[in-house]
Backbone as a chain_set.jsonl record, in Angstrom:
{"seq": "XXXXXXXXXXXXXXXXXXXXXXXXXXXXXXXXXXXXXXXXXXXXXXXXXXXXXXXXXXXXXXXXXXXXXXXXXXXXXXXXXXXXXXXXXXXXXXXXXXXXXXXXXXXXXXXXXXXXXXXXXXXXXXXXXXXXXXXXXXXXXXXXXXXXXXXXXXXXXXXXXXXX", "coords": {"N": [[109.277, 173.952, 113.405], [110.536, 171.43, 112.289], [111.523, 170.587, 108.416], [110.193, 168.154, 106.514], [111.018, 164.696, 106.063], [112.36, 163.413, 103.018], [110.487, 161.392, 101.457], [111.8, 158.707, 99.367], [111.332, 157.887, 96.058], [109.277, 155.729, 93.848], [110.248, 154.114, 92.32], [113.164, 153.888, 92.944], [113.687, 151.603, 93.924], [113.916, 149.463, 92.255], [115.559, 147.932, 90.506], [117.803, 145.954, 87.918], [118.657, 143.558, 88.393], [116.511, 142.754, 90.383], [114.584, 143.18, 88.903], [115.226, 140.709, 87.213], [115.627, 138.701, 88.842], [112.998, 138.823, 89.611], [112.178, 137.587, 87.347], [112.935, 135.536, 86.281], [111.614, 133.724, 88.058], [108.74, 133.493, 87.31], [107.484, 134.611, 84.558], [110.128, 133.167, 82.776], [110.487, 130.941, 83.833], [109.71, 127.529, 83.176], [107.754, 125.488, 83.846], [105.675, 128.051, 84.376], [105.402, 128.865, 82.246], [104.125, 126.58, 80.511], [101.951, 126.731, 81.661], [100.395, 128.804, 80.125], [99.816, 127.18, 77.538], [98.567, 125.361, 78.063], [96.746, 126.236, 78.996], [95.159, 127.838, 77.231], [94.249, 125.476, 75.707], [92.32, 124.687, 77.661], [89.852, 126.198, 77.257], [89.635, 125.647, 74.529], [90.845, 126.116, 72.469], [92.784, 125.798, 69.63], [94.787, 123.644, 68.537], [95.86, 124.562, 66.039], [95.86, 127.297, 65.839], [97.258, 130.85, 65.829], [97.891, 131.578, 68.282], [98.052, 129.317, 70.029], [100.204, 127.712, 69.597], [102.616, 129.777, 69.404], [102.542, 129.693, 72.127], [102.981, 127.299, 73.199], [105.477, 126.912, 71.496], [107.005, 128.86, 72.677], [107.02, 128.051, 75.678], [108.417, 125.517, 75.069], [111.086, 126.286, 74.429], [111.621, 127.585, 76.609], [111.854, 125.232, 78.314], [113.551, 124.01, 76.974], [116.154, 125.728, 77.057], [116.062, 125.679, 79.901], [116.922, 122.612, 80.592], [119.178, 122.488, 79.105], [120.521, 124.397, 81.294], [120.686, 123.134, 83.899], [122.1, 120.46, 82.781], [124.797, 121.724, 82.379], [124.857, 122.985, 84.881], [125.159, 120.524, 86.414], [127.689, 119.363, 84.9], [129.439, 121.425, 85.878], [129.175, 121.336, 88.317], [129.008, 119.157, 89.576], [128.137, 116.004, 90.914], [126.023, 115.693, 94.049], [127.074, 114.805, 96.803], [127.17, 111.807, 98.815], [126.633, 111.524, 102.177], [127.221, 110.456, 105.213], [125.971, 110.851, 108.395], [127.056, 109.59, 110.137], [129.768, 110.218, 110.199], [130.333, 112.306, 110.013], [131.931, 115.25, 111.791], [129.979, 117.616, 113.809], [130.571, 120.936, 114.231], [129.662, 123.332, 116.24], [128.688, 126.901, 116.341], [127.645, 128.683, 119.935], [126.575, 127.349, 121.185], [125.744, 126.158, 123.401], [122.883, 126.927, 124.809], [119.78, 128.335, 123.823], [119.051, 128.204, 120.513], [121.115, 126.58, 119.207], [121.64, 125.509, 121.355], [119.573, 123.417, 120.832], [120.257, 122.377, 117.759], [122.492, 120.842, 118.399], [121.957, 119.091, 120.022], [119.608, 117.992, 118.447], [122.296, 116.665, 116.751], [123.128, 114.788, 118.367], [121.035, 113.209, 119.316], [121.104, 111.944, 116.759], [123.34, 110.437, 116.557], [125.732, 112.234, 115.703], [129.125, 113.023, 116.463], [129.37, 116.0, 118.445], [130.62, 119.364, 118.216], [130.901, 121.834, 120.671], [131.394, 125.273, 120.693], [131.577, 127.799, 122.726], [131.121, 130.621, 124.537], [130.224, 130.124, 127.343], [130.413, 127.761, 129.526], [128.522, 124.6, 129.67], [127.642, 123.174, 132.907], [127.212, 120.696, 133.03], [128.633, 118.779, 131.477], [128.847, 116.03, 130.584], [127.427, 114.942, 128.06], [126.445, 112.665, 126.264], [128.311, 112.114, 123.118], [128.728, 114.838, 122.811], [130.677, 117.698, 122.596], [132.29, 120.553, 124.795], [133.506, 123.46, 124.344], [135.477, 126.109, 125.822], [134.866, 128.912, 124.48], [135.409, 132.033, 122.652], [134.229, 133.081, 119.641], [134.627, 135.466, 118.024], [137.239, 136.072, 118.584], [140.081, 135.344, 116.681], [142.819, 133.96, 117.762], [141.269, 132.213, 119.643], [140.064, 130.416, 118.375], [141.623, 129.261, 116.553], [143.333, 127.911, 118.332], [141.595, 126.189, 119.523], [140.897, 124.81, 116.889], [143.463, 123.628, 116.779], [143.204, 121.81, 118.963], [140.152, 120.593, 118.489], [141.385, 119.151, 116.071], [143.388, 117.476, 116.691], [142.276, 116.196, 119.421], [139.746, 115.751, 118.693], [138.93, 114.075, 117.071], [140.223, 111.606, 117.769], [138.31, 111.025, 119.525], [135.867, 110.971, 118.12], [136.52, 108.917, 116.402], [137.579, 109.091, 113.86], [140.168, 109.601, 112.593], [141.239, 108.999, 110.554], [140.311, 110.949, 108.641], [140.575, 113.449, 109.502]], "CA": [[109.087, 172.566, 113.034], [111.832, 170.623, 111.008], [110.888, 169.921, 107.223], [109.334, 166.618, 106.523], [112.106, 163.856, 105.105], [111.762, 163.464, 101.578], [110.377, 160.182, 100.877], [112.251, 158.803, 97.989], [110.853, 157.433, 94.556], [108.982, 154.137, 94.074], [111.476, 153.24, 91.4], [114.779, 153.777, 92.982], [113.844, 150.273, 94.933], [113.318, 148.874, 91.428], [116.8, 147.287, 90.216], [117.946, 144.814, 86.973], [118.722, 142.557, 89.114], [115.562, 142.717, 91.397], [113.771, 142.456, 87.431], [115.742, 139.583, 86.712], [114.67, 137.705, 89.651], [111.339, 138.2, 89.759], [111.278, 137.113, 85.768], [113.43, 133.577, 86.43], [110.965, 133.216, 88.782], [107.502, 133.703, 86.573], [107.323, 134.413, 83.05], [110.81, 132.706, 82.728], [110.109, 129.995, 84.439], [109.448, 126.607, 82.613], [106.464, 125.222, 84.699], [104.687, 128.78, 84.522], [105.672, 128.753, 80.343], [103.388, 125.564, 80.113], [100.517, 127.139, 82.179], [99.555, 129.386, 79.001], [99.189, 126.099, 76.072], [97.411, 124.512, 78.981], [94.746, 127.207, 79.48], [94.41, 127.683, 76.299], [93.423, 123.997, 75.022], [91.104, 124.331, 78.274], [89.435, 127.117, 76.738], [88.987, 125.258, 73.608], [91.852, 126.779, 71.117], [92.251, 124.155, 68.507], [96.228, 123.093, 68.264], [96.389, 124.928, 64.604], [95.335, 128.742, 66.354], [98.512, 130.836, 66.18], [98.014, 131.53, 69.852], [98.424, 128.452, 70.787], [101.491, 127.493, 68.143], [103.572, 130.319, 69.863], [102.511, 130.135, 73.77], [103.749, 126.222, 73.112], [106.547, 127.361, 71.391], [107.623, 129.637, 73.859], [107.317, 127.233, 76.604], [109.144, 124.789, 74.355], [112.455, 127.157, 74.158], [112.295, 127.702, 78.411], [112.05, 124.348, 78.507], [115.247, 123.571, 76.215], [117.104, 126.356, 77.905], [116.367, 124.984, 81.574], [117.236, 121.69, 80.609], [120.523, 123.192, 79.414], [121.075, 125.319, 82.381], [120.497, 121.601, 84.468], [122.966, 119.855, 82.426], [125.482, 122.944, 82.834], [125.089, 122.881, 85.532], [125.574, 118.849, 86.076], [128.625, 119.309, 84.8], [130.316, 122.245, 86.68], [129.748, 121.256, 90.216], [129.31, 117.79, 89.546], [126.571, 114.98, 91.963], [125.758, 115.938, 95.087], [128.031, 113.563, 97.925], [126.235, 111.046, 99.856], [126.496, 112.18, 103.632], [126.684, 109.355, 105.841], [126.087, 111.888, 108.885], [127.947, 109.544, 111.825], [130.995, 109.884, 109.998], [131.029, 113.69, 110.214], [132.093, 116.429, 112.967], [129.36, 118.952, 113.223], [130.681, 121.683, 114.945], [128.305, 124.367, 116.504], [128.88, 127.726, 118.205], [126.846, 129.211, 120.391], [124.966, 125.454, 120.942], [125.203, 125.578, 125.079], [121.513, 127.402, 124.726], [119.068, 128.619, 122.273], [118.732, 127.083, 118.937], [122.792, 125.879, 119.007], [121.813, 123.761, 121.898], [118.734, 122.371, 119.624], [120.587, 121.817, 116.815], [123.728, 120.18, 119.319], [120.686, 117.567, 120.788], [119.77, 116.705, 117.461], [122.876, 115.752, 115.72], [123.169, 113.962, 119.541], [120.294, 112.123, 118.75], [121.383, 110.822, 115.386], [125.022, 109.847, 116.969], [127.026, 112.281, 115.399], [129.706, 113.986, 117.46], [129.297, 117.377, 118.204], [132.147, 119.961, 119.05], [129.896, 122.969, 120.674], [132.606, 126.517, 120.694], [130.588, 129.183, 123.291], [131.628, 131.612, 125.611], [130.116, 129.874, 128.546], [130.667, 125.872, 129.392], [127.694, 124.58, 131.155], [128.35, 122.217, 133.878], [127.271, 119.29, 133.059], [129.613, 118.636, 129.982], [128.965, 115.209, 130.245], [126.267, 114.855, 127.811], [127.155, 111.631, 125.387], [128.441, 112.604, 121.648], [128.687, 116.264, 122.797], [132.268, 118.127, 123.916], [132.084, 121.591, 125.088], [134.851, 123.934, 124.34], [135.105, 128.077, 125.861], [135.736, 129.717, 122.786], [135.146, 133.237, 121.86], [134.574, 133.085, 117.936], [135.163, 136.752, 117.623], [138.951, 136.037, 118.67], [140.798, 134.499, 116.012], [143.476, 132.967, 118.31], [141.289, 131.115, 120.594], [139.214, 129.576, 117.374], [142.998, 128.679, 116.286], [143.853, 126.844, 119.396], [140.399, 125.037, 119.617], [140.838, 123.745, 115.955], [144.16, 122.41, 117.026], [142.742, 120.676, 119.747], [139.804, 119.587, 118.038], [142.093, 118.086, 115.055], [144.086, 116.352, 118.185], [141.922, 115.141, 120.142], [138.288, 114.992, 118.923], [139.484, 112.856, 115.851], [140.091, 110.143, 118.824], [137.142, 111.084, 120.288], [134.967, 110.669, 117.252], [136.81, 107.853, 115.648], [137.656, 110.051, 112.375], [141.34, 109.847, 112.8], [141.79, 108.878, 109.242], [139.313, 111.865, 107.588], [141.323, 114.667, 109.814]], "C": [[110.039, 172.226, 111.885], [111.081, 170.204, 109.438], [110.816, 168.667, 107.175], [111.317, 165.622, 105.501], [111.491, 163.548, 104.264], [111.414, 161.797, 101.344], [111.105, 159.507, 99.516], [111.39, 157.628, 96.982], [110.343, 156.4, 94.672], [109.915, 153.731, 93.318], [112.771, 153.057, 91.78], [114.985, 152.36, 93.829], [114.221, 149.169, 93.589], [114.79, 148.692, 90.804], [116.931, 146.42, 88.459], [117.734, 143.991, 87.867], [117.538, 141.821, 90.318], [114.537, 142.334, 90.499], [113.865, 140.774, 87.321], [115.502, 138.157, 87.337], [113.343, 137.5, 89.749], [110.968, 137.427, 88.386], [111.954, 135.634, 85.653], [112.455, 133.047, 87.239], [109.295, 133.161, 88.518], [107.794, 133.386, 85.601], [108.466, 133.213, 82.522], [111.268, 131.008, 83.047], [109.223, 128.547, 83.641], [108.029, 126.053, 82.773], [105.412, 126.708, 84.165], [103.955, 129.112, 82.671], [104.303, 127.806, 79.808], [101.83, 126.031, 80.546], [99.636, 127.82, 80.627], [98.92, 128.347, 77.705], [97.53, 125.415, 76.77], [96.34, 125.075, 79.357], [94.529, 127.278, 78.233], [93.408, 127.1, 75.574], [92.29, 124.082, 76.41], [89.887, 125.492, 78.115], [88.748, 126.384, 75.132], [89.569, 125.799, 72.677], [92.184, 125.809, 70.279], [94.129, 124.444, 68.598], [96.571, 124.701, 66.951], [96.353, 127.064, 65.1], [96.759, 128.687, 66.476], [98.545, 131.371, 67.41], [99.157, 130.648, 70.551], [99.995, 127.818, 70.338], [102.217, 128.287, 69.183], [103.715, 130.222, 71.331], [103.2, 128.324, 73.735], [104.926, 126.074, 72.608], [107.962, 127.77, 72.284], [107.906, 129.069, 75.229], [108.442, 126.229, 76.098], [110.68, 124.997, 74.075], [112.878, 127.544, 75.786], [112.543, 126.811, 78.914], [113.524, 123.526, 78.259], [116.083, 124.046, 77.118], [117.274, 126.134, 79.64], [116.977, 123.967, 81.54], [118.461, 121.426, 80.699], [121.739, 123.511, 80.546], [121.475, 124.223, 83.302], [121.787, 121.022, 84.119], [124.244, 120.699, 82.662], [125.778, 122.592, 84.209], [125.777, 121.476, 87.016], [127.053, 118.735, 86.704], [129.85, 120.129, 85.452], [130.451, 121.896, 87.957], [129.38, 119.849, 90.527], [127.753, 116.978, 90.602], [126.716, 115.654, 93.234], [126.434, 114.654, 96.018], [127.275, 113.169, 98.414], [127.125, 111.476, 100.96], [126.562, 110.712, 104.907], [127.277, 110.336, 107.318], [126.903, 111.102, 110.272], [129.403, 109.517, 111.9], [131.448, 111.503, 109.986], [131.611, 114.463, 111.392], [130.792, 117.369, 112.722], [129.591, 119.926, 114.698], [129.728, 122.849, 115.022], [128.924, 125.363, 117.194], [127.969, 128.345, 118.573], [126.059, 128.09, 121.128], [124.928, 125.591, 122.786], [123.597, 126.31, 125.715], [120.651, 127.587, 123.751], [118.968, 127.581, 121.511], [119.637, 126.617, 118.487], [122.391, 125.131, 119.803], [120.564, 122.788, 121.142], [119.012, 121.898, 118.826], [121.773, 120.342, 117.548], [122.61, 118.736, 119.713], [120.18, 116.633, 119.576], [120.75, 116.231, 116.779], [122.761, 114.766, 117.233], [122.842, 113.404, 119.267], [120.671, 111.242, 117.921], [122.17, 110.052, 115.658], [125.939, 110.636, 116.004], [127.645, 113.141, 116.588], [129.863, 115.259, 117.12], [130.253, 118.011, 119.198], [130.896, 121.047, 119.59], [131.391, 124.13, 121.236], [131.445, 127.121, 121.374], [131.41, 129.286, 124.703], [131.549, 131.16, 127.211], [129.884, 128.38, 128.205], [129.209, 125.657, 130.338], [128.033, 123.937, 132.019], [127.826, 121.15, 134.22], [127.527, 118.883, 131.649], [129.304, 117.334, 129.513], [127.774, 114.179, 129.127], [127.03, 113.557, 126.644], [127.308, 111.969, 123.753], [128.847, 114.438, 121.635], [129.926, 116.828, 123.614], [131.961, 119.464, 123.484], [133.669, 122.339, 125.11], [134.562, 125.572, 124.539], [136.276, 128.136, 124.864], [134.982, 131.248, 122.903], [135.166, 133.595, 120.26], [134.721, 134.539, 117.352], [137.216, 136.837, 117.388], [139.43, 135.093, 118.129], [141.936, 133.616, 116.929], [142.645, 132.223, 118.915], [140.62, 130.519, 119.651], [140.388, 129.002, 116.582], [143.295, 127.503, 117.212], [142.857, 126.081, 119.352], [140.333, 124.097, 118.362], [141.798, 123.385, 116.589], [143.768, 121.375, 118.155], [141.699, 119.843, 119.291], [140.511, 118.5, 116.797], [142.843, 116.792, 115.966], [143.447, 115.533, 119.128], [140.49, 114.833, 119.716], [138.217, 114.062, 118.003], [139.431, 111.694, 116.872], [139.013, 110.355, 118.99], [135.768, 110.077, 119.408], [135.115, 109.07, 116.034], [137.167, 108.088, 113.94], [139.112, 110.349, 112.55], [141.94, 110.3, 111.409], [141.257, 110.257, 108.444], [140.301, 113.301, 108.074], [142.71, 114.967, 109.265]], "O": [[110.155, 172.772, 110.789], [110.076, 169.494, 109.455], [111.527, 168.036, 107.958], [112.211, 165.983, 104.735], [110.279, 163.346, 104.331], [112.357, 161.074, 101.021], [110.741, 160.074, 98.485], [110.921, 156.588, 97.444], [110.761, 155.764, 95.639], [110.533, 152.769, 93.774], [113.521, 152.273, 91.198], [116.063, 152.001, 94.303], [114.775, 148.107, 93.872], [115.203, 149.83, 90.579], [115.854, 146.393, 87.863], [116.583, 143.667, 88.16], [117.652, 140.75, 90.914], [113.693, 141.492, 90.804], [112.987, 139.911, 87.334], [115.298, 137.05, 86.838], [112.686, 136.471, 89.907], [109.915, 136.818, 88.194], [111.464, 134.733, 84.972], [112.354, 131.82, 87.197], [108.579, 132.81, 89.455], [108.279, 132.287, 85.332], [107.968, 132.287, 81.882], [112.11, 130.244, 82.576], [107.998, 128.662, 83.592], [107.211, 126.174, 81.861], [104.38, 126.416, 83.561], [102.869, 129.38, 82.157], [103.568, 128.189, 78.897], [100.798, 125.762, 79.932], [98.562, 127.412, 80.185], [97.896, 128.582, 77.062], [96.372, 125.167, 76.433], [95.308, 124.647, 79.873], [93.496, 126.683, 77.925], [92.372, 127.516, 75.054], [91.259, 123.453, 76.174], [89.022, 125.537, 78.99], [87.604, 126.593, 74.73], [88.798, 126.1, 71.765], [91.542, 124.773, 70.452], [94.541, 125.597, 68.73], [97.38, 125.61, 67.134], [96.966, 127.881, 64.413], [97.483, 127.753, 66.824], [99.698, 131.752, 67.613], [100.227, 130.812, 71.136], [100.777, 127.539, 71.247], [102.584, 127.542, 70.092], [104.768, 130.567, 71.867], [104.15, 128.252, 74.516], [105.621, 125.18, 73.089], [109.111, 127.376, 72.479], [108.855, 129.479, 75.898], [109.439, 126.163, 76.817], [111.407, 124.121, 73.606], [114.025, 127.749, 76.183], [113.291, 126.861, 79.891], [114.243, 122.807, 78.952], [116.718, 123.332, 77.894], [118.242, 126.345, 80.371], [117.84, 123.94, 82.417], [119.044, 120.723, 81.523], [122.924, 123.226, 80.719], [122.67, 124.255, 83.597], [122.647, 121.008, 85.0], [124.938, 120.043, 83.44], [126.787, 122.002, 84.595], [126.477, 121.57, 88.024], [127.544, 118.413, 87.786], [130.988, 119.672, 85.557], [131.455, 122.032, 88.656], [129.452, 119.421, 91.679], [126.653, 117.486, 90.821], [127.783, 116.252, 93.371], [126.117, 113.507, 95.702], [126.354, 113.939, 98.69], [128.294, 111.776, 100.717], [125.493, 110.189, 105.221], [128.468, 110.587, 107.501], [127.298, 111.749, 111.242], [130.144, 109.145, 112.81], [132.617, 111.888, 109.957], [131.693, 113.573, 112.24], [130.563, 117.831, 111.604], [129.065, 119.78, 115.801], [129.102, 123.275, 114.051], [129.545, 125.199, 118.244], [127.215, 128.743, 117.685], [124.913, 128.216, 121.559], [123.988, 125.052, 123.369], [123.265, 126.205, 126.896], [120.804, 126.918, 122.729], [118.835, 126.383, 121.758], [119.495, 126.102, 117.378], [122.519, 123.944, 119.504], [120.703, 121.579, 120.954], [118.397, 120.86, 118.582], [121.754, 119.166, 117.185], [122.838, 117.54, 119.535], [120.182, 115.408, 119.458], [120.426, 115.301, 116.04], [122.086, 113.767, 116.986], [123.541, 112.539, 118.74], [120.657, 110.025, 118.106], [122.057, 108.909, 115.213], [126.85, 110.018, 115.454], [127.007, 113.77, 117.432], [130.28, 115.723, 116.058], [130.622, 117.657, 120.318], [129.897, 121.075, 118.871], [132.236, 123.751, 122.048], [130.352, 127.061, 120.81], [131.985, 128.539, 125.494], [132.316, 131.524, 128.102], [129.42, 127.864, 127.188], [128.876, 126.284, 131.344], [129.256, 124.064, 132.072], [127.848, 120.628, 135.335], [126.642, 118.695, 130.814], [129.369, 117.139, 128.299], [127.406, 113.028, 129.363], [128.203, 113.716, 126.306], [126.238, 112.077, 123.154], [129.167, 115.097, 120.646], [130.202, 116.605, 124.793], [131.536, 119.761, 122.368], [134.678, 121.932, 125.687], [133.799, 126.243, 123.843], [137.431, 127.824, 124.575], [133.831, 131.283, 123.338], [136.034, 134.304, 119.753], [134.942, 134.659, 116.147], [138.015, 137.323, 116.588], [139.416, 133.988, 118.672], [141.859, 132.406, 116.715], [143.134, 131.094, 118.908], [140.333, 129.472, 120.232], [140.027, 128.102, 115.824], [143.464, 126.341, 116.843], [143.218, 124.939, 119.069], [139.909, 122.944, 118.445], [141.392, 122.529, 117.375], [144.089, 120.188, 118.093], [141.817, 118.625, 119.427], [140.202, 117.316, 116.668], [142.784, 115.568, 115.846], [143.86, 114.464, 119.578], [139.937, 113.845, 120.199], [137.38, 113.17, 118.141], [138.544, 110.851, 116.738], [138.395, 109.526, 118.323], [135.085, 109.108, 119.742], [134.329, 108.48, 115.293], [136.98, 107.271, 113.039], [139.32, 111.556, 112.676], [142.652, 111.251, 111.083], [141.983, 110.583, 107.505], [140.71, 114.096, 107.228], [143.281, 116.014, 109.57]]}, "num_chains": 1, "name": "protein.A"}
């Protein structure tokens, strides 16, 4: 009989980085910071208790530093773009089944035009907002040739001449 495989350690799963998340995501955490003043006073701690002084404190400093992190962040990657989704392309691959052709039906729905790239075309292409292209997305040339065709022709197609 073969010796048993060694199970290894509970700690070697146990990371900084695996710390670091779970503690932005609790103790660290602004919202969870406030939970402690707020049980307190429902407990009946009087404001002046240095309990309560530091657990409001302490929320008071995760609070600053999120606010921070917010504004920081603001400023590095800037507003979020309004989307006006019938002015996009949303290309899909895989979409002539599965959960590519679910996603492919709903931009349909909305009206935007959808490119769908998959291995097999079905045969009835003619679905409205939806163009079917055999692609293999493993093979860099034919996902080459299909952008140039979609830059060429689905720009007409879609009315996005100017955005391509």
């Amino acid at each position: 009989m073969p010796p048993k495989a060694r199970q290894p350690a509970w700690h070697t799963f146990l990371t900084l980085d695996l710390i670091v998340y779970c503690a932005k995501r609790t103790i660290l955490q602004p919202f969870f910071a406030w939970m402690l003043p707020l049980s307190l006073r429902a407990v009946t701690i009087p404001y002046s208790h240095l309990s309560f002084q530091l657990t409001a404190a302490y929320a008071t400093l995760l609070t600053f530093f999120w606010v921070l992190a917010s504004i920081s962040h603001k400023i590095a990657y800037g507003s979020a773009r309004e989307v006006d989704i019938s002015e996009e392309l949303v290309v899909i691959t895989g979409g002539t089944s599965g959960l590519g052709q679910i996603i492919a039906d709903f931009y349909r729905m909305k009206g935007t035009p959808v490119a769908v790239l998959d291995i097999k075309v079905p045969e009835d292409e003619e679905e409205n907002g939806v163009q079917y292209y055999k692609c293999d997305v493993g093979n860099a040339s034919e996902v080459q040739a299909v952008y140039k065709t979609l830059t060429d022709e689905v720009c007409d197609f879609c009315g996005l001449i100017a955005s391509c």
